[in-house]
C-alpha positions in Angstrom: -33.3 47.8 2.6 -32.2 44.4 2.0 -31.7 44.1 6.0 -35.5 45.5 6.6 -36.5 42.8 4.0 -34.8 40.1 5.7 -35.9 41.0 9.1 -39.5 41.2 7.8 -39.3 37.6 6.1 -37.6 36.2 9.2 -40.6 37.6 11.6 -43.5 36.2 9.2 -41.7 33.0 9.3 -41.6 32.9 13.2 -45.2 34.0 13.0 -46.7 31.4 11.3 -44.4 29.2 13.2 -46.0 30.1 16.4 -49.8 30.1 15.5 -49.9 26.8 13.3 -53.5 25.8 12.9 -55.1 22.9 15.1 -57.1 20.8 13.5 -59.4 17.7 14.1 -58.2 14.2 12.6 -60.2 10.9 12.9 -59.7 8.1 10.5 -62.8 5.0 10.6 -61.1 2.1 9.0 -62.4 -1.7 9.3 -59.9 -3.4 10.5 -58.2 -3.1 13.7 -56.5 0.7 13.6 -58.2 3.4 14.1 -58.0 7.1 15.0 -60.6 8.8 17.5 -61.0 12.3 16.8 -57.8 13.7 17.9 -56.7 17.2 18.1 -53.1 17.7 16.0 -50.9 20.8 15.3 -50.4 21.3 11.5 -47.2 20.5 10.3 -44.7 23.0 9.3 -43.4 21.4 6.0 -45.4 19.5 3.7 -45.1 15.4 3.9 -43.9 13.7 0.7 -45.6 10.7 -0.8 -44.3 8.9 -4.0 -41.7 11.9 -4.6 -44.5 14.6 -4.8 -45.2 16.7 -2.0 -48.7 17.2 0.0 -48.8 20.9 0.9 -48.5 21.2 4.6 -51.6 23.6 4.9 -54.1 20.8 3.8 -55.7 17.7 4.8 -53.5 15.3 3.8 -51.2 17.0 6.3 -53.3 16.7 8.9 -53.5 13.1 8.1 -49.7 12.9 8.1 -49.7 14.9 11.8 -52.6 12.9 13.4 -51.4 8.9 12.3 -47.6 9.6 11.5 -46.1 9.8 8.0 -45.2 6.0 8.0 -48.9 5.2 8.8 -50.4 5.6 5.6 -49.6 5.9 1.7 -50.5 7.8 -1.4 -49.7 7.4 -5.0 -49.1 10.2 -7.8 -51.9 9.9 -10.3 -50.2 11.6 -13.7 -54.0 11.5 -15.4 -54.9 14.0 -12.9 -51.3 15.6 -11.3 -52.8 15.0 -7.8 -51.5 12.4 -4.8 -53.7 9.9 -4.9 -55.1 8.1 -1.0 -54.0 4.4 -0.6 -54.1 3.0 2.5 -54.1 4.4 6.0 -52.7 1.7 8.7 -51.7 -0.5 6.3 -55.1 -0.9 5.4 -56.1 -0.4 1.4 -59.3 -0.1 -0.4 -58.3 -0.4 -4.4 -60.8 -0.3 -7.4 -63.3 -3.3 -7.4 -63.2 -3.9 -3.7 -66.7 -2.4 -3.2 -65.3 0.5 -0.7 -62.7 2.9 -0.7 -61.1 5.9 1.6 -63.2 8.7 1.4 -62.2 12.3 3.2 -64.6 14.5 4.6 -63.9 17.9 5.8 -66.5 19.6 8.1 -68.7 16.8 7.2 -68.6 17.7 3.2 -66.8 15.4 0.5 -63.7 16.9 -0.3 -63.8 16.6 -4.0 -60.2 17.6 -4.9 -58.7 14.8 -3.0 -56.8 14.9 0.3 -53.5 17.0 -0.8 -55.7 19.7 -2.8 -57.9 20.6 -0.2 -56.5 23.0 2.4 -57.8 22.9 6.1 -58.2 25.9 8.3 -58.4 26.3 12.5 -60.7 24.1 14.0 -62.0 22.3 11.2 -62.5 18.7 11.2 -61.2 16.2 9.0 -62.3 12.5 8.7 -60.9 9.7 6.9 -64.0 7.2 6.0 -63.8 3.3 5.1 -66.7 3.9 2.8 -69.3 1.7 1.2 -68.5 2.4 -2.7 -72.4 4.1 -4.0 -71.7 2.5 -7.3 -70.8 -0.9 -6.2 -71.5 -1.5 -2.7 -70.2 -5.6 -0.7 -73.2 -7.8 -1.3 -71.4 -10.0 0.7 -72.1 -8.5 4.4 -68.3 -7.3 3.6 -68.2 -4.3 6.5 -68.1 -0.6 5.3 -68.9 2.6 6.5 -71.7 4.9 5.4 -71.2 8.8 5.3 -70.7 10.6 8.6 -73.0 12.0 10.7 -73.2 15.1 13.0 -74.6 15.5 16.7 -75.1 19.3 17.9 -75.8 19.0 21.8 -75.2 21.6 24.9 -72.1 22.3 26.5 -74.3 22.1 30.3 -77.7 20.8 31.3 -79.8 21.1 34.7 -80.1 17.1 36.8 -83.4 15.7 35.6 -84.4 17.9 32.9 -84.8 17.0 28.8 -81.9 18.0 27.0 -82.5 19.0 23.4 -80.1 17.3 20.5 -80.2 17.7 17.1 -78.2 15.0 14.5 -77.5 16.0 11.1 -76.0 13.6 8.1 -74.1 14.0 5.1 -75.6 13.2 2.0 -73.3 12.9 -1.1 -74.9 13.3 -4.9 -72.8 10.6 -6.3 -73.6 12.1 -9.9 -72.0 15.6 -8.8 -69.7 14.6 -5.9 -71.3 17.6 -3.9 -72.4 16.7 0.2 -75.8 18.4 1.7 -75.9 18.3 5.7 -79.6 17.8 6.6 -81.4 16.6 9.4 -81.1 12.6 10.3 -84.3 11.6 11.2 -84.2 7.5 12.9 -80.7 8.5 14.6 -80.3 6.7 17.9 -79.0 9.3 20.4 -77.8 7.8 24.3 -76.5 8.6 27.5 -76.0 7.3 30.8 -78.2 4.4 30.3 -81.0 6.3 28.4 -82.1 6.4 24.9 -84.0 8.3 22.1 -84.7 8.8 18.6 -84.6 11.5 16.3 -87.7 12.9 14.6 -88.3 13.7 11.0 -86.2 17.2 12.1 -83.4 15.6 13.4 -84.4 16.5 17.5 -84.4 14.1 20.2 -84.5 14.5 23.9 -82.6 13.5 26.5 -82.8 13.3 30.8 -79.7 13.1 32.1 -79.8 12.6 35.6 -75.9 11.6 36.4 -74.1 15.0 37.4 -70.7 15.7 35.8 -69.4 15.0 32.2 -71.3 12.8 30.2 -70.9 11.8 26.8 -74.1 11.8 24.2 -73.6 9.3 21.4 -75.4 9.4 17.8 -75.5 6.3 15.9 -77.4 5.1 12.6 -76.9 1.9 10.8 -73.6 1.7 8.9 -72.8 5.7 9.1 -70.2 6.9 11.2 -71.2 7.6 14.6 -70.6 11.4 16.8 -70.4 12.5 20.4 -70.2 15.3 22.6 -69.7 16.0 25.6 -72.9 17.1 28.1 -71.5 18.9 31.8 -74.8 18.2 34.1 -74.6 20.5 37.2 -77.6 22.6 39.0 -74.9 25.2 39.6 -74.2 25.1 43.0 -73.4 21.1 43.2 -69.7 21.3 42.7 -69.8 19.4 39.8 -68.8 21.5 36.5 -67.0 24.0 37.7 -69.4 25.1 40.2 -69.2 25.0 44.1 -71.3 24.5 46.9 -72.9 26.4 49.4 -70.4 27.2 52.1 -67.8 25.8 50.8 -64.6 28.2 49.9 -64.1 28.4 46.2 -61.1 26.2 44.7 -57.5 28.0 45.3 -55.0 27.9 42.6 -52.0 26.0 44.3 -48.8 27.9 43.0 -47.3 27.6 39.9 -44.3 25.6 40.8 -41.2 25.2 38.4 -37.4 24.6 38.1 -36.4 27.8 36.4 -35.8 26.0 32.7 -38.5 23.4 32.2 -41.0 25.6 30.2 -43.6 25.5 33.4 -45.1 28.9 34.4 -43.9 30.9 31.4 -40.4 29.7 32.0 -37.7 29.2 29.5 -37.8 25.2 28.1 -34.5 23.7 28.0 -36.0 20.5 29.1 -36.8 16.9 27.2 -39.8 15.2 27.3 -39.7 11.7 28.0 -40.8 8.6 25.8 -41.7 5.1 26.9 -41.8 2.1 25.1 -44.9 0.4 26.0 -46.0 -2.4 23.7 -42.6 -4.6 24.4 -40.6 -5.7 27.5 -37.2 -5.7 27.8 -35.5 -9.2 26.9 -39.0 -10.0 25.4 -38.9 -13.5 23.3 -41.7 -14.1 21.1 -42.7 -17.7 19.7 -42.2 -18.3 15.9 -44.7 -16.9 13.9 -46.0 -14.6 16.3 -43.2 -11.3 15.9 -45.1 -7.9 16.8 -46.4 -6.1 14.2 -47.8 -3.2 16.0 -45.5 -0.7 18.2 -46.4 1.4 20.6 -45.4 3.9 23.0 -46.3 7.3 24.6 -44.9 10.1 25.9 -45.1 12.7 28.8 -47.6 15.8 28.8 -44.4 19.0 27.7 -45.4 22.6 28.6 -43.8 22.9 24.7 -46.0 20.4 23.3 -44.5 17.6 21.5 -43.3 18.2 17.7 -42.0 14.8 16.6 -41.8 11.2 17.5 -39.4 9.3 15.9 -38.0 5.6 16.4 -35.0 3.1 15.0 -35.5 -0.3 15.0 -32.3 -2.5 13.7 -32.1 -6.6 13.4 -29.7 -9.0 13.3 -29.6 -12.7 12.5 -27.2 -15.0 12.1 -24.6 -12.6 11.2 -26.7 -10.6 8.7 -27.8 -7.3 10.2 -30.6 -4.7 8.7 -32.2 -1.4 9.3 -36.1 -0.7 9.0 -36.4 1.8 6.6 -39.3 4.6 7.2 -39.3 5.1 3.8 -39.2 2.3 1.7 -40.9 0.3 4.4 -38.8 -2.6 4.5 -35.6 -4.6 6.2 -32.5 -2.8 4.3 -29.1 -4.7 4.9 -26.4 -3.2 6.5 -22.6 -3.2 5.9 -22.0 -3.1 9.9 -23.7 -4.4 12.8 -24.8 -1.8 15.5 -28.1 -0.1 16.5 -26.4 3.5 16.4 -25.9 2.7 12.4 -29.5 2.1 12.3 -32.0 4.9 10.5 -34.3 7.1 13.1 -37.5 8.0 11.1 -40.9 10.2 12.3 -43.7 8.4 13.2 -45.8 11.4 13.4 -46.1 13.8 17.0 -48.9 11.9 18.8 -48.5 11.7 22.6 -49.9 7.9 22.8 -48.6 6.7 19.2 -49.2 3.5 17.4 -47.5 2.4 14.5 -47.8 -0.6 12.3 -45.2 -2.3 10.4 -46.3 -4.0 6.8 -46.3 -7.6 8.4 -45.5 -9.3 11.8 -41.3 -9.2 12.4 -39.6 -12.4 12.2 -36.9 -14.7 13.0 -33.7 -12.4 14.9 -33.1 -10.0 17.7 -34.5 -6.8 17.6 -33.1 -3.3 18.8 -36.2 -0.4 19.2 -35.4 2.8 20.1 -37.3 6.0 20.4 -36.8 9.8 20.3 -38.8 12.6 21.4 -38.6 16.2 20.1 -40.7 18.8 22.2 -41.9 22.2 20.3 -39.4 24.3 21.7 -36.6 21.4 20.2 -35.6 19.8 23.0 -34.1 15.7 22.2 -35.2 12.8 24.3 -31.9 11.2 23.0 -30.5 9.8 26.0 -31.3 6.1 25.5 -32.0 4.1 28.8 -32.8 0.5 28.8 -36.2 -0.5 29.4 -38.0 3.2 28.8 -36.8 4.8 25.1 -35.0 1.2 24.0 -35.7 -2.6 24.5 -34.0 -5.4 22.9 -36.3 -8.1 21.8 -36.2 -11.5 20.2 -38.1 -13.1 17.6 -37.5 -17.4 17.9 -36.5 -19.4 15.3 
């Protein structure tokens, strides 16, 4: 029995392994990092912030899986026993400063705050610089208003009026609950051409460029949508279609090494990582040490389940470690980058991250580590790719 019992729990735990929910992540912040709306896998254990946990099933997870755990910061409020939102980027909104970061999920305030609110398959979750309802800037200070929502179709004919409708959240700040309804004044455009939306929330559109093109909704301060029109008359070769007389596409062959995960093949191979925001042997001038890293990594038949990076100083004699956790230089009793602390950075593809405040005076040691889904380590380190040793000038 106990055998049956372990099997079971063993199978459930591969199972929910293998269909972890995908979710939507954007994050509209002021200053200069941002997140588009970007597609992430949900994490399999929950994130910690401030010693508390943020279950991994909600959207302060998704957070964590679309900007990388060292991107943003939470605080545990004891008054109400929940993790409290910070900053995201480094950036942070406190009481009095006439916004703060708001979270909307499928367009709708979450009221229980970002680690109470779970997020299910395909939903969207949005991290808002908002203008504070109760005490808004007076100053021109910039903020965001609530978001809002464009609905448009997945095709359209060359030359003919394309039907949109925008939608905007609306937030009782007395009861904390969001209506959707229809944005009447929104500006929608596309390809060079314009409209506005009526009391009902419709506008129309002629799209005349064939292919892909993007339909943008914008209104004053709220947070602008798109989506994605295909215009083809069907037989154009443009959206999947193909022209008369022409043979339709062939499927060149799957083509594969036998263990790189392509064409249902096992995956015993890494995926690679570059370092892309600093050169080998770079020197900076005083005062001007990067702050932002960046890097990317490429496309894995696995997927990629962790980025991770070490970055290690020394300077006149003194050496350090960057800590991922407590966010700052920590001394080290030997020298050497292979004593220095890797930490995740999330498991974006094209990642960013930003350190608390530009790097200084010494030289630098960066590396970085990839780990696809099926747990395959990028861990060979090779000089101007996954590592790059840097200076900072006195």
């Amino acid at each position: 029995m106990k055998k049956i019992l372990l099997a079971t729990a063993v199978f459930a735990i591969c199972a929910s392994a293998a269909h972890a929910a995908t979710v939507s992540v954007r994050v509209s912040a002021i200053g200069p990092a941002s997140l588009p709306r970007t597609t992430v896998t949900m994490p399999s254990t929950s994130p910690q912030k401030d010693g508390h946990d943020c279950a991994s099933t909600t959207a302060g997870a998704a957070l964590d899986a679309g900007v990388g755990g060292p991107n943003w910061a939470a605080h545990w409020d004891s008054s109400f026993n929940e993790l409290v939102l910070d900053s995201i980027y480094g950036e942070a909104h406190p009481f009095g400063s006439h916004l703060f970061w708001a979270v909307y999920i499928n367009g709708k305030s979450a009221l229980d705050g970002l680690c109470n609110v779970d997020v299910a398959q395909g939903d969207y979750a949005q991290f808002v610089a908002l203008c504070d309802p109760y005490d808004p800037p007076t100053d021109g200070s910039p903020c965001y208003g609530e978001p809002l929502q464009l609905q448009a179709p997945a095709t359209a004919a060359p030359g003919q009026n394309v039907g949109v409708t925008v939608t905007e959240s609306q937030t009782d700040i007395n009861t904390g609950v969001t209506t959707i309804v229809p944005s009447a004044g929104a500006t929608v455009s596309a390809g060079g051409v314009q409209a506005t939306t009526d009391g009902s929330g419709h506008a129309a559109l002629t799209l005349s460029d064939r292919g892909p093109t993007t339909i943008a909704a914008t209104k004053g301060t709220r947070v602008d949508d798109s989506a994605v029109t295909c215009v083809s008359d069907g037989s154009d070769g443009f959206c999947g279609s193909t022209k008369p007389g022409e043979p339709p596409a062939v499927t060149p062959p799957c083509v594969h090494n036998g263990d790189d995960g392509l064409c249902g093949s096992p995956d015993h191979k890494a995926t690679y990582g570059f370092i892309t925001s600093i050169r080998e042997h770079q020197h900076f001038r005083k005062g001007h040490g990067p702050r932002e890293l960046k890097g990317r990594t490429d496309p894995d038949p696995s997927g990629l389940k962790d980025v991770q990076v070490r970055l290690t100083r020394s300077d006149r004699g003194r050496c350090s470690l960057f800590s991922g956790t407590k966010l700052r230089f920590v001394r080290m009793k030997r020298c050497g980058a292979r004593r220095g602390t890797w930490f995740s950075i999330g498991s974006k593809a094209d990642w960013t991250y930003l350190l608390p405040k530009a790097l200084g005076r010494g030289r630098y040691v960066l590396d970085l580590k990839t780990i696809d889904g099926a747990g395959n380590a990028d861990a060979q380190l090779a000089r101007t790719r996954n590592r790059v040793v840097f200076f900072v000038d006195a």
